[in-house]
N, C-alpha and C positions, 0 to 999 in steps of 0.2 A: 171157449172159442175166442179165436182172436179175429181183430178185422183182416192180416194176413189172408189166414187160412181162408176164413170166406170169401175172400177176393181168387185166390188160389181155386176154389170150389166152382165157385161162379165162374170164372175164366177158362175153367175144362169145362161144364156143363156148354158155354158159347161155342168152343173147340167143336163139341162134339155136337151140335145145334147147327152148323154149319157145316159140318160133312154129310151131315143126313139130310137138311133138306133139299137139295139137288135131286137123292135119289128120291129123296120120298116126291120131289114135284115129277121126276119123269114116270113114277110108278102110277100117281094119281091120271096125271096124263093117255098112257097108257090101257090106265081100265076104262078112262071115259073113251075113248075107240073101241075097245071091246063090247062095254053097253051099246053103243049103238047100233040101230040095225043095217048093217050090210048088204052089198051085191056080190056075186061072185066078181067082180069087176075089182074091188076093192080086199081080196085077198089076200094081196099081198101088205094092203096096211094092216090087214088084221093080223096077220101071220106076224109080222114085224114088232105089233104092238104084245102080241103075247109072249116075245123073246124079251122084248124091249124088260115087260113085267118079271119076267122069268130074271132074268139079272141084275133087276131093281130090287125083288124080294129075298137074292143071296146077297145080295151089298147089304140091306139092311137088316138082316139077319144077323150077319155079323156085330155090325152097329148100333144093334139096341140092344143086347147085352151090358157093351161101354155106357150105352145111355143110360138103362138103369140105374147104371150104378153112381154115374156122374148124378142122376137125379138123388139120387138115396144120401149122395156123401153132401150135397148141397144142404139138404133136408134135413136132414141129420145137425147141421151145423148153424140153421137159423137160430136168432132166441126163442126164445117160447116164451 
């Protein structure tokens, strides 16, 4: 392994560290309005928060695939 390549590693691992946490903080977001408990008054946040959730958990779906594997290639490439 060269210092390169780990700079290389670690700089996609940040890439992709930074596209995910946005979704992962609106998905967190999201379920904590879901836990809570509601009125029918407040419906429409729920209703909202369970869309909001519903296309936080297809973005990161996608996106932790890439993660894994930025983790693995990182890992992979430390010394031991």
């Amino acid at each position: 392994m060269t210092q390169a390549t780990s700079q290389s590693s670690l700089m996609r691992l940040k890439r992709y560290l930074a596209e995910y946490r946005p979704q992962l903080e609106k998905a967190i977001t999201a379920i904590q309005i879901l836990e809570a408990p509601y009125s029918d008054a407040d419906e429409e946040v729920f209703t909202q928060a369970l869309a909001d959730l519903h296309v936080c958990a297809t973005v990161l779906e996608s996106y932790s695939e890439g993660m894994v594997d930025a983790i693995d290639q990182f890992t992979e490439e430390l010394p031991n």
